[in-house]
C-alpha positions as CSV (number, residue, x, y, z in Angstrom):
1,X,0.0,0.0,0.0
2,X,1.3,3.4,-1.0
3,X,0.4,7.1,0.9
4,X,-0.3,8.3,-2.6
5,X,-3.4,5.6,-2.6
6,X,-5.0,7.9,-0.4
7,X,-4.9,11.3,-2.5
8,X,-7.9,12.3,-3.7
9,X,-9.5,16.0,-4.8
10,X,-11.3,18.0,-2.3
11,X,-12.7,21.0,-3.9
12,X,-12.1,24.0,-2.1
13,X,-15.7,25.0,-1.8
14,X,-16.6,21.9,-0.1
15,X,-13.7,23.3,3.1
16,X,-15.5,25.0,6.0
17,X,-13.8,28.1,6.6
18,X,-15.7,28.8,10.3
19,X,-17.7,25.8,12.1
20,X,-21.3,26.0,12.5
21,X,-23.0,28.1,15.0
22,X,-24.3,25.2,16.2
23,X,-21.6,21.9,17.7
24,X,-24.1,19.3,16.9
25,X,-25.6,20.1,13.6
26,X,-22.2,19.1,11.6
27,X,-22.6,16.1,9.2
28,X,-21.6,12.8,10.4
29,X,-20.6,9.8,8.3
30,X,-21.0,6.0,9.5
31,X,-20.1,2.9,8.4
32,X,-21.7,0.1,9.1
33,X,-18.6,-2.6,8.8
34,X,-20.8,-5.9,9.2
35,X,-23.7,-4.9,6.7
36,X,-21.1,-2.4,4.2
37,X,-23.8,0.5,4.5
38,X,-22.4,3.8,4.7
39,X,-24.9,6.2,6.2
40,X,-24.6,10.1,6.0
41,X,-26.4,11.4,9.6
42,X,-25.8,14.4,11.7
43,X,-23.5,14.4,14.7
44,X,-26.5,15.3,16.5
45,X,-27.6,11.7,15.8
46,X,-24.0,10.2,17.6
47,X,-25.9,8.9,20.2
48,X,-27.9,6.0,18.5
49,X,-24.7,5.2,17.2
50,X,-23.3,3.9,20.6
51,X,-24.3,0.1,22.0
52,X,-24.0,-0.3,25.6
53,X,-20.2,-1.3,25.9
54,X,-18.8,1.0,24.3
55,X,-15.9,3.5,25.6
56,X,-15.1,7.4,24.6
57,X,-11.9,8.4,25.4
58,X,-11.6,12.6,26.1
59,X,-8.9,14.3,25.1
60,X,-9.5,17.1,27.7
61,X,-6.0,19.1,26.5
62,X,-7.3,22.7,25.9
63,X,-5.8,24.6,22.7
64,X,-3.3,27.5,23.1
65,X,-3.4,30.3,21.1
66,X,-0.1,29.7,19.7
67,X,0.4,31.2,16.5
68,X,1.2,34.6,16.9
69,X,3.4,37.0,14.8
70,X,6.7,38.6,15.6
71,X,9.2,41.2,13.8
72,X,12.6,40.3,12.6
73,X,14.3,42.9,11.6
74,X,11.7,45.2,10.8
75,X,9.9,42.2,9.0
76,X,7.0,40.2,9.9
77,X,7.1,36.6,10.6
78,X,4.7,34.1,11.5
79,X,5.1,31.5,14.9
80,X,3.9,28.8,16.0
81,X,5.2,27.6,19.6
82,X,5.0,23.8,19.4
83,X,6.5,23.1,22.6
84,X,8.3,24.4,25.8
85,X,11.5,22.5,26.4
86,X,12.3,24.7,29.7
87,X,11.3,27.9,31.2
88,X,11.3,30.0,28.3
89,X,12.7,28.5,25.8
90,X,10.7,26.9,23.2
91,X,10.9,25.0,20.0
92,X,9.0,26.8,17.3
93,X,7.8,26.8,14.1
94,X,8.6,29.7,11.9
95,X,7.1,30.8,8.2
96,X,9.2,32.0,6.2
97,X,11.5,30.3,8.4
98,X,15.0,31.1,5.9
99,X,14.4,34.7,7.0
100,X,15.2,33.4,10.8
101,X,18.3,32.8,11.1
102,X,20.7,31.9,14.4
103,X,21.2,34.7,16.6
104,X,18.3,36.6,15.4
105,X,16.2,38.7,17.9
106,X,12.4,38.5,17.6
107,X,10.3,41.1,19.1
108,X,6.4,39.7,19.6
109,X,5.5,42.5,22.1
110,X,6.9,44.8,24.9
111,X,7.2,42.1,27.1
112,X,7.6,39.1,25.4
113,X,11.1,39.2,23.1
114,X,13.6,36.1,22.4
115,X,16.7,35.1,20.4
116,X,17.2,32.0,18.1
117,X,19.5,30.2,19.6
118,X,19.6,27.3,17.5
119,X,18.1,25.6,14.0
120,X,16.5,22.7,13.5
121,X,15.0,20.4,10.5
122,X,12.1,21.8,8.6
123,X,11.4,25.2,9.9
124,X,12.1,24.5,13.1
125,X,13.7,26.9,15.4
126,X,14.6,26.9,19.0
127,X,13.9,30.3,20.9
128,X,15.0,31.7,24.4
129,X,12.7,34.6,25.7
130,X,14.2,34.5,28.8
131,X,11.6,34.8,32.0
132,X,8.5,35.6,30.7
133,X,5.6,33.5,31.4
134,X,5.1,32.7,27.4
135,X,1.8,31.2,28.1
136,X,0.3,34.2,29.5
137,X,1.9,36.0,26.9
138,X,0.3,33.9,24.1
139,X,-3.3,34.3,25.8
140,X,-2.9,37.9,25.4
141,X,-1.7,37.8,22.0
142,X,-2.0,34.6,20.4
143,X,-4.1,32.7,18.0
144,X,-6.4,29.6,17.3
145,X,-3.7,27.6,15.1
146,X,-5.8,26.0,12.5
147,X,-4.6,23.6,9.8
148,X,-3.6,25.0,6.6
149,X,-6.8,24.4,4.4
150,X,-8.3,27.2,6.9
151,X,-7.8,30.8,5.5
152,X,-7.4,33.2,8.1
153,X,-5.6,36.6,7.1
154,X,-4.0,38.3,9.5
155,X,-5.9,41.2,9.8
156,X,-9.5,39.3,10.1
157,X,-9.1,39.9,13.9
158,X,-12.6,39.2,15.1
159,X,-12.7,35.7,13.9
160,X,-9.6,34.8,15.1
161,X,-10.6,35.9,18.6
162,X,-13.5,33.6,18.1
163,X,-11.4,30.5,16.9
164,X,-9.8,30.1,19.9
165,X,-12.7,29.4,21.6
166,X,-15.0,27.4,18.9
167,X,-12.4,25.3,18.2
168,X,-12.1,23.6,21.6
169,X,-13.7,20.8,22.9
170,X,-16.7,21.5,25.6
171,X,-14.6,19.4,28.2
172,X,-11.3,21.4,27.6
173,X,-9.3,21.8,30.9
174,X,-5.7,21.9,31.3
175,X,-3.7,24.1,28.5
176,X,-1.5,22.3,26.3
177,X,-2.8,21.2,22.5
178,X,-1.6,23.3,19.5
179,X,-3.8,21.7,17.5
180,X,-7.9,21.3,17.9
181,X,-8.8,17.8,18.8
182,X,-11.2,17.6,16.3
183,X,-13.1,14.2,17.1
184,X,-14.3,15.6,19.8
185,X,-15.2,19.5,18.7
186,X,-19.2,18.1,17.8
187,X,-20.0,17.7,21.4
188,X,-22.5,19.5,23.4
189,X,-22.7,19.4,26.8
190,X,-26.1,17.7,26.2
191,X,-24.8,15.2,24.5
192,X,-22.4,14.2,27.1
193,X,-24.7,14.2,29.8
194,X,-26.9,11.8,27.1
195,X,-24.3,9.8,26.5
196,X,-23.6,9.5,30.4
């Protein structure tokens, strides 16, 4: 079996650009493996779905705001913080990452600038910013990080202050996810106290 046996077109029409107003109301696919029926439902619908054994699994990691844009020299760059590998210093994600280079000193606000200090595989950078407390940092002015096939310009501020908080899970707790756990983004409180 090859990767490439699982390309296929998705027309960009057919890619959500903001979920629906509503958790539950996003289409749902099933598959029934024993009879080969496929059956298009609403998540709403998840419910009769489930047979008395079964197990969910929440992934209750809440998503930073973690993409957030800083200067380098005089230049805007895009970051995303991936991880924190001690007090702050943190392995990032830069775009375009060959105009960071080693030694470089990114300014992201007042209080929260850092220095390359070293530069890894595929746009990966490592960057000290000293003691701030990045993740409060972030909160103040960070953003949802949303795949790719998810347009968001820069300057459409009012919907990225509202990804942050639409795409998290209902049962979110402890920060930690740069990335939105989608399985579980359909899920109402209702439904969990239903499924329950």
């Amino acid at each position: 079996m090859l990767v490439s046996d699982f390309d296929y077109d998705l027309p960009e029409e057919l890619i959500a650009q903001k979920p629906l107003a509503e958790r539950d109301r996003s289409r749902m696919m099933v598959v029934d493996r024993k009879k080969g029926d496929i059956i298009h439902s609403s998540f709403r619908n998840f419910n009769d779905y489930l047979a008395k054994n079964d197990v969910l699994v929440f992934n209750t990691s809440k998503v930073i705001p973690a993409k957030i844009w800083g200067k380098n020299r005089g230049k805007e760059i895009e970051f995303l913080f991936l991880k924190a590998l001690e007090r702050g210093v943190w392995e990032v994600l830069c775009k375009p990452a060959k105009k960071v280079r080693n030694g470089d000193v990114i300014h992201f606000s007042t209080a929260m600038v850092g220095r390359i200090i070293d530069i890894e595989e595929e746009g990966k950078r490592i960057l000290d910013l000293g003691e701030v407390d990045v993740l409060e940092e972030l909160q103040k002015g960070g953003y949802a990080p949303l795949p790719p096939y998810i347009k968001r310009k820069k300057s459409q501020i009012e919907l990225q202050e509202r990804d942050i908080e639409r795409y998290q899970t209902v049962f979110a707790e402890r920060p930690g996810s740069i990335a939105a756990p989608t399985a579980g983004l359909h899920l109402t409180d209702e439904m969990i106290k239903s499924i329950r």
